[in-house]
N, C-alpha and C positions, 0 to 999 in steps of 0.2 A: 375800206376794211383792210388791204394790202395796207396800207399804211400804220392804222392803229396795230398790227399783228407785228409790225418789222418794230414797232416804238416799244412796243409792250415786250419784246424779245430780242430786241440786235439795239437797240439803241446805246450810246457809250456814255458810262457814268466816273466819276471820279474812282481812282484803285484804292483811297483811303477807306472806304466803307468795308472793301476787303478785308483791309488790313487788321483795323479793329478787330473784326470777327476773329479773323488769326490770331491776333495777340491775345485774345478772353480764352478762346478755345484751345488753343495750344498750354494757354499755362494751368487752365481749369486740368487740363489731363496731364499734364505731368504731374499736380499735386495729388491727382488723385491718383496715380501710377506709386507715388511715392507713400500712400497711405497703405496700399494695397501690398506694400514689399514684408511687412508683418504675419502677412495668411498663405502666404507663396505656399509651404511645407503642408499646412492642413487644407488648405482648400485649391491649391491648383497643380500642386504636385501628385503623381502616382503613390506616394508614401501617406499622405491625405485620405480622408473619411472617405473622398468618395472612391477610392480604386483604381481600379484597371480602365484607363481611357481607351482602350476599346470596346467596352461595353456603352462610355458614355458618349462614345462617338455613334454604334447603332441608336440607341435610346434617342438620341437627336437628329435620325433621319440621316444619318450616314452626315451629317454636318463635319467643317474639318476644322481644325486647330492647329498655329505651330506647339500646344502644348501636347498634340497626339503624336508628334514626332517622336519615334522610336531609339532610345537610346540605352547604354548600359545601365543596369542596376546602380552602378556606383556613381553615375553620373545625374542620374535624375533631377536634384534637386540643385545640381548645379546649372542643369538646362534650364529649368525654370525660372531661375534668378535670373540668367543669362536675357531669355527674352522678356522680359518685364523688365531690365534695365539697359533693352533695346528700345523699349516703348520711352523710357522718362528720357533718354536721349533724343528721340526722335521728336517727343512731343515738346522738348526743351527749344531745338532747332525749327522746330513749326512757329514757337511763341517769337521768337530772335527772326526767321524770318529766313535763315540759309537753307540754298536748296528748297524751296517752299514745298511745290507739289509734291516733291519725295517726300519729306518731311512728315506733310497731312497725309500720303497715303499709308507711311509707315506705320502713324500712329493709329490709324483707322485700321491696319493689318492688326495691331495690337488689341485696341479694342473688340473685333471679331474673337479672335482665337483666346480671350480671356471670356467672353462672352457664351462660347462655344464648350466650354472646358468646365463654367461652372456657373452656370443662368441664374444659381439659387441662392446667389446672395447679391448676384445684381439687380440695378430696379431700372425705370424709368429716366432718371436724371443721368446713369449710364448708359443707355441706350441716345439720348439726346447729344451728349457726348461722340458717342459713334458716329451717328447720322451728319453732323456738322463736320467731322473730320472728311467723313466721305464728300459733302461738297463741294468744302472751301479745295479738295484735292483737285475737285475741275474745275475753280476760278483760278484768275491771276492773283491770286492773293499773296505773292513776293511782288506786287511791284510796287509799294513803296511801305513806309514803314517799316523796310528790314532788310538783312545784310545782300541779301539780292538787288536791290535797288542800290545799294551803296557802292556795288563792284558795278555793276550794271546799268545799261540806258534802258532802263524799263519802260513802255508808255505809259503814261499817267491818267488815259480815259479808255479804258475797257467796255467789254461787252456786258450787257447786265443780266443773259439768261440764265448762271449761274446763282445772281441775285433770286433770279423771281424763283428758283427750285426751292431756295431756304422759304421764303415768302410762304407759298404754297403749302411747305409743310408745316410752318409755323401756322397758319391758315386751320389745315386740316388736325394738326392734334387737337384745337381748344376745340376745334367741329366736332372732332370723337368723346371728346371730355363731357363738351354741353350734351351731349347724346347718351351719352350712359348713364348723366346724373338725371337726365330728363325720363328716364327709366328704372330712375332707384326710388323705393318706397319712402327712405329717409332724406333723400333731397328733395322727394313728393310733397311729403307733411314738413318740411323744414327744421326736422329734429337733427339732422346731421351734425347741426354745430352744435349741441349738445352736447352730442358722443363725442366729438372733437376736444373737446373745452373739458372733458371729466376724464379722459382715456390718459394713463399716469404714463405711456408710452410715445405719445406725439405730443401733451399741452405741453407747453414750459409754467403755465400758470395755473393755480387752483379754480377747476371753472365750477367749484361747487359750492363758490361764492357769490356767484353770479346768477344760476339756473332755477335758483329759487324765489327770483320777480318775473311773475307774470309779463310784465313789459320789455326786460331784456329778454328773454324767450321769445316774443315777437318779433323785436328786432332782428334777433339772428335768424330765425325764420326766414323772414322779407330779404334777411341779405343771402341767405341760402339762395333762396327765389331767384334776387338778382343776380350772384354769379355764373346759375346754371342760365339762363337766359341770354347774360352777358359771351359766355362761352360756347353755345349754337348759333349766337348772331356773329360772332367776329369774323368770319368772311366776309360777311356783307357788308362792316360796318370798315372794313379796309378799302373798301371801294372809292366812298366819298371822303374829300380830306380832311372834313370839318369833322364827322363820325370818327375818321381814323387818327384823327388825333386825340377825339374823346376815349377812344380803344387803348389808346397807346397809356396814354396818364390811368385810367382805370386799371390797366393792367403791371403795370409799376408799384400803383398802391392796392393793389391786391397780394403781390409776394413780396411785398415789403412786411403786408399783414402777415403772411406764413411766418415769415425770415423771425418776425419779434413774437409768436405766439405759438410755434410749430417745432418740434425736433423734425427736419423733415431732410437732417443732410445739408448738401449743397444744395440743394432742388432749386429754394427761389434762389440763389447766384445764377445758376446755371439757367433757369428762364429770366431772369435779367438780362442775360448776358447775351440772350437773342434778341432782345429789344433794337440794338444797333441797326439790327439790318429792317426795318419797318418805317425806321426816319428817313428823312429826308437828304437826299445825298449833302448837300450843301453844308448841312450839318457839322463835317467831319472837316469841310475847306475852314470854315469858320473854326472849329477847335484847334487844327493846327495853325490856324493867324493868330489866337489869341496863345497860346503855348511858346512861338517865336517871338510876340512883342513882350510876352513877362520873365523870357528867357533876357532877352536883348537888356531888360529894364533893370 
């Protein structure tokens, strides 16, 4: 049992598996830092709908922001610009690879304190964002892949217990997803994808072409059935490699299906983009041999 616990938690894997993570999530958050530079004035400034960040700093449990930092009147919206384009710097240099761990903690400071300041037009796909930043901040994720590696003799086999945290929470959100669909009335009877497919807000497609055969209704149905099923098992189904690689492709062409029939955001990029870390280390040796032979060619 000492054994399997030291394998399962110290054992050293390649730093390229890092590094991916780093490059998808550093540049996922500087684009979305730079979408976000549009709303600064109304939604994150003092001059903004919502007011006095001291009220929305009690209201949130005394929570703290660098956008509650107290500054003059004439200054305000200059402070806010300022740190928001502290964050696409920072989360630019996480993607590039300098300075890594500062980098991802900077941008995961960013993420909090925009998170903290105005929750009510963030979603999920930004909070997933966060949580990644804060990891990859306690991996080696500079050591290769990026300009830390290239000034630096980084070592190239790390530890993987910062691996298995992403794991775990990858793990436990589809665990909460199966869980609450497993307790919704509409993923019960299998009408959700119904409402899905006719809501002129998320379809990209007319589904009121579709809801009117009995048989594609079943369909969606059954597939209702099996995503929430699909998404209570996936712990379990990461366990065994045969399972978890049936998990792994199921769940690719599951947000692949959002990505072509969903306005849902970046949402599937950004659960793609966590797929990297569920494969197989070898994986990433194999992508960069085949990147330097077509390079070389």
């Amino acid at each position: 049992m000492q054994n399997a616990w030291h394998t399962l938690w110290f054992k050293l894997i390649d730093a390229r598996q890092y590094a991916a993570l780093r490059i998808l999530f550093g540049g996922l958050s500087c684009i979305y830092f730079l979408n976000l530079l549009p709303y600064i004035d109304s939604q994150f400034s003092r001059l903004g709908w919502l007011g006095d960040i001291q009220q929305i700093a009690s209201q949130n449990g005394g929570s703290w922001s660098l956008f509650f930092i107290s500054v003059d009147s004439s200054q305000l919206t200059i402070s806010a610009y300022a740190i928001l384009s502290l964050g696409i710097v920072a989360a630019f240099l996480m993607m590039i690879g300098w300075q890594s761990r500062w980098a991802c903690f900077s941008t995961w400071l960013i993420w909090v304190s925009l998170w903290n300041r105005n929750p009510l037009i963030l979603d999920g796909d930004d909070a997933i964002l966060k949580l990644m930043c804060f990891y990859l901040m306690l991996s080696p994720c500079g050591n290769c892949w990026s300009v830390d590696a290239y000034l630096h003799k980084t070592p190239a086999r790390v530890a993987v217990w910062p691996l298995r945290l992403i794991q775990f929470q990858i793990a436990l959100l589809y665990f909460v997803s199966g869980w609450v669909k497993f307790h919704s009335v509409e993923w019960e009877n299998g009408t959700i994808m119904q409402y899905v497919l006719i809501h002129p807000e998320y379809s990209r497609w007319n589904g009121w072409l579709l809801i009117d055969y009995p048989l594609i209704n079943s369909i969606l149905a059954g597939l209702a059935w099996f995503i929430r099923d699909w998404e209570l098992l996936f712990p379990l189904l990461l366990l065994n490699q045969h399972t978890r690689r049936l998990s792994i492709v199921i769940g690719i062409l599951f947000h692949l299906g959002l990505l072509l029939t969903m306005h849902l955001r970046w949402f599937p990029v950004i659960m793609l983009s966590l797929y990297p870390s569920l494969l197989s280390n070898n994986v990433f040796i194999g992508l960069e041999k085949k990147l330097v032979k077509t390079r070389l060619t």
